[in-house]
C-alpha positions in Angstrom: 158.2 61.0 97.4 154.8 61.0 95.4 154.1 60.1 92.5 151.2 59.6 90.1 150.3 57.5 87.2 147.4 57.5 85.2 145.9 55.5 81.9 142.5 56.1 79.7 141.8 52.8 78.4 139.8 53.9 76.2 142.7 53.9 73.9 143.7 50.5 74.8 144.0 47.8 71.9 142.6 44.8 72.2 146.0 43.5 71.9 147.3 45.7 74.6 144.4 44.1 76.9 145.6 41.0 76.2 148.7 41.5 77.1 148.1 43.5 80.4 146.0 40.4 81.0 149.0 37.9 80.3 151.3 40.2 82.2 148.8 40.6 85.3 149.4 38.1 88.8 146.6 35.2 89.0 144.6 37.2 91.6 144.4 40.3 89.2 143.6 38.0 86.1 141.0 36.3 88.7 139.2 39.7 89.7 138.9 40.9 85.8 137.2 37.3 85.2 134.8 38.0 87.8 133.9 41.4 86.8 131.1 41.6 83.6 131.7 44.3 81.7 134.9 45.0 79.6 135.5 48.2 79.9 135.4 47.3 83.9 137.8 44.8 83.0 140.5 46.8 81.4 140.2 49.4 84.6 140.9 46.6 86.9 143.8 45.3 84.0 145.0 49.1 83.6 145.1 49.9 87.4 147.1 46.5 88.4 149.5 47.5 85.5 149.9 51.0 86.2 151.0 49.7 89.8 152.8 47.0 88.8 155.2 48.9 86.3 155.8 51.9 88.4 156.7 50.6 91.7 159.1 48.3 89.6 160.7 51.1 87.8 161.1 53.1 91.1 163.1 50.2 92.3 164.7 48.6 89.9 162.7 45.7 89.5 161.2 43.4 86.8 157.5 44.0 86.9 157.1 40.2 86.8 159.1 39.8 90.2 156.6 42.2 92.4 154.0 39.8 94.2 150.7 42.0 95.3 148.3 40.8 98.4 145.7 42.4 100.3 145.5 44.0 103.8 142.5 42.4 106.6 140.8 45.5 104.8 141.4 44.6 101.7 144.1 47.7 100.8 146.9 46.1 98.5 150.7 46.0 99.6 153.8 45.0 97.3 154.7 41.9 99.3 158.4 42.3 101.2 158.9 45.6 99.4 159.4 49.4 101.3 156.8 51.1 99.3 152.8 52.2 99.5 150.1 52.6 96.6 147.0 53.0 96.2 144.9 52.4 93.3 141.4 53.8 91.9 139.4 53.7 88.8 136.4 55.2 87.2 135.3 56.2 83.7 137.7 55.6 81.0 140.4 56.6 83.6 142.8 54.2 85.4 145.3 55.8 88.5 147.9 54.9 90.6 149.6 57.2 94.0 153.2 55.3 94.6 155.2 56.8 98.0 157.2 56.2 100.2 154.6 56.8 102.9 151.0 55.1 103.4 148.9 57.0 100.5 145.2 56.7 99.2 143.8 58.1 96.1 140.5 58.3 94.8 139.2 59.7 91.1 135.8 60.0 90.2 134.1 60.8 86.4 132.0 64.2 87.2 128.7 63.3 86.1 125.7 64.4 88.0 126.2 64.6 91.5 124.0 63.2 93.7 123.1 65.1 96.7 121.0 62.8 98.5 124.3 60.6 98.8 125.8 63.5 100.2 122.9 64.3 103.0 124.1 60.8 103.9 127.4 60.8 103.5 129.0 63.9 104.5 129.3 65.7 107.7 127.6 69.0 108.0 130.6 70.8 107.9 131.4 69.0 104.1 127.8 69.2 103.0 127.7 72.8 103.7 130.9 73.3 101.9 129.5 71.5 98.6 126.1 73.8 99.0 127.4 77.0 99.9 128.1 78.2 96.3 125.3 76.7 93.6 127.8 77.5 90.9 130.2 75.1 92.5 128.1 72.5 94.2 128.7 69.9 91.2 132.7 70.3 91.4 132.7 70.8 95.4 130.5 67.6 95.7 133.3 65.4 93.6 135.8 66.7 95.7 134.6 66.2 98.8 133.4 62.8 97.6 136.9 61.7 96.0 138.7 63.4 99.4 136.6 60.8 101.6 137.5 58.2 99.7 141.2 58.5 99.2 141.1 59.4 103.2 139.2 56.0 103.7 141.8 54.1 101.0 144.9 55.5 103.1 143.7 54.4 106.5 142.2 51.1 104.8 138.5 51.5 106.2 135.8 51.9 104.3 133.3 54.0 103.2 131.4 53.4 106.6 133.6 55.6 108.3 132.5 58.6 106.5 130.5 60.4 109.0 134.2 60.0 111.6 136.5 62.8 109.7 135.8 66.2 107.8 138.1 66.6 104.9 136.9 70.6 104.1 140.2 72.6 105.4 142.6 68.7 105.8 145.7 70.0 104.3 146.9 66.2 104.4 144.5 65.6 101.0 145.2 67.2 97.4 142.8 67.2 94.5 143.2 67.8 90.7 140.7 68.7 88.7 141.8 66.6 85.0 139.4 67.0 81.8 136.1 65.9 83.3 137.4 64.1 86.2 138.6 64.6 90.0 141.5 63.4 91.4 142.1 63.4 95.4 145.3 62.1 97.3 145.5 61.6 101.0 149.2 61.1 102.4 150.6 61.5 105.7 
């Protein structure tokens, strides 16, 4: 099982903020406090949420009743409950992988690539993939990018692993392409 979830805040009320916010355990509340921004804020609201609901529709749970803590790594777990999720954020849009095996995803806003991150990030394998074809470099680069880091989220390392696995050819990891942004999931 696999499923997916997504939210654009950008068509959140304030009142619907608020009440994500209300809704939301202490240590999600605590991390939106920290964070400076608003719009940052209701990613970190809208991703919590979007787990929180989804996991507790899938089994029969009041939302409320689901307690959330963190790996060594930092990867989040439902606490006592048979299920994985992994959670990401960027632009406007919030999104959520639920399974019943370990699963990380990753989505990215496609802005300008930056292919100096990828000399340093990729393996020469990936960074000839995303430069092979000028047309797609832009699109290839956000994949690869978003491919890493759902790979990284599902094994619950971190980005420091990058040069360790090539993801061109890994059937293990999908990737949707969704208005202007991409979406990759790792599962085993």
């Amino acid at each position: 099982m696999l499923h997916l979830y997504c939210c654009d805040v950008s068509k959140l009320t304030d009142e619907e903020f608020l009440r994500m916010y209300q809704l939301s355990d202490k240590q999600r509340q605590e991390k939106a406090d920290r964070l400076k921004h608003l719009p940052s804020k209701k990613l970190s609201l809208a991703a919590g949420m979007l787990a929180r609901v989804s996991i507790a529709q899938k089994l029969n749970l009041r939302p409320e009743d689901i307690s959330f803590r963190n790996h060594k790594g930092g990867k989040p777990y439902a606490e006592g409950l048979d299920i994985h999720f992994s959670l990401s954020h960027s632009g406007n849009l919030a999104v959520c992988a639920i399974s019943d095996k370990p699963v990380g995803i990753d989505v990215e806003q496609n802005k300008k690539a930056n292919f100096n991150v990828a000399r340093r990030c990729f393996t020469k394998a990936e960074l000839q993939y995303v430069l092979s074809r000028k047309e797609k470099s832009q699109q290839r680069f956000f994949e690869v990018w978003t491919k890493k880091e759902a790979y990284v989220k599902l094994l619950g390392t971190g980005i420091q692993d990058f040069l360790k696995f090539n993801v061109v050819g890994n059937k293990t990891i999908d990737t949707i392409f969704y208005q202007n942004y991409t979406v990759s999931v790792a599962r085993k």
